[in-house]
N, C-alpha and C positions, 0 to 999 in steps of 0.2 A: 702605811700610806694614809695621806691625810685625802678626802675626798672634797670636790665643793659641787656645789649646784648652783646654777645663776640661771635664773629670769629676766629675759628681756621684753619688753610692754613698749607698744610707740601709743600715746595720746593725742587726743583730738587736736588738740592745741602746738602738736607739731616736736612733742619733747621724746625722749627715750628715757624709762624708768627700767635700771638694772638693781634687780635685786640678786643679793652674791650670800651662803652661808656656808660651813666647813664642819666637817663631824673632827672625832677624837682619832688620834692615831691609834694605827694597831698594836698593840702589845711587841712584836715582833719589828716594828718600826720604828718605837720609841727609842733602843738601844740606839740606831743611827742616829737618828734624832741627835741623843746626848753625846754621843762621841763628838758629831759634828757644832756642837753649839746651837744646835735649831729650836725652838719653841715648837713643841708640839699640840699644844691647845687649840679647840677651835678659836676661829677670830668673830664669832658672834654673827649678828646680821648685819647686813652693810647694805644701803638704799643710797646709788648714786641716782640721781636727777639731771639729764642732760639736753640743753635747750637746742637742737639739732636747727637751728632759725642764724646761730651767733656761731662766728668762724670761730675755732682754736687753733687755726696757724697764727703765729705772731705778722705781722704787717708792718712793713719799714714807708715811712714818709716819702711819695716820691721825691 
């Protein structure tokens, strides 16, 4: 089983800072893993920065 942990932060300025990181599979997981094709490596540190002020629904022109 690959595990992750994520941090979420709101700042002053109105934003969400997700920070996301993944340990190693377990020995016992990796066989799945490779039968099924999957990468079992962690995926490092990941820092999304999200401006919670600017919509991300898409908007059509009236």
């Amino acid at each position: 089983m690959i595990k992750e942990s994520a941090i979420y932060q709101q700042t002053k300025k109105g934003r969400t800072i997700n920070l996301r990181t993944t340990t190693q599979a377990e020995p016992c997981h990796r066989q799945i893993y490779d039968a099924l094709g999957v990468n079992y490596g962690p995926i490092g540190k990941i820092k999304l920065i999200i401006d919670n002020k600017k919509s991300v629904v898409p908007t059509r022109p009236p």
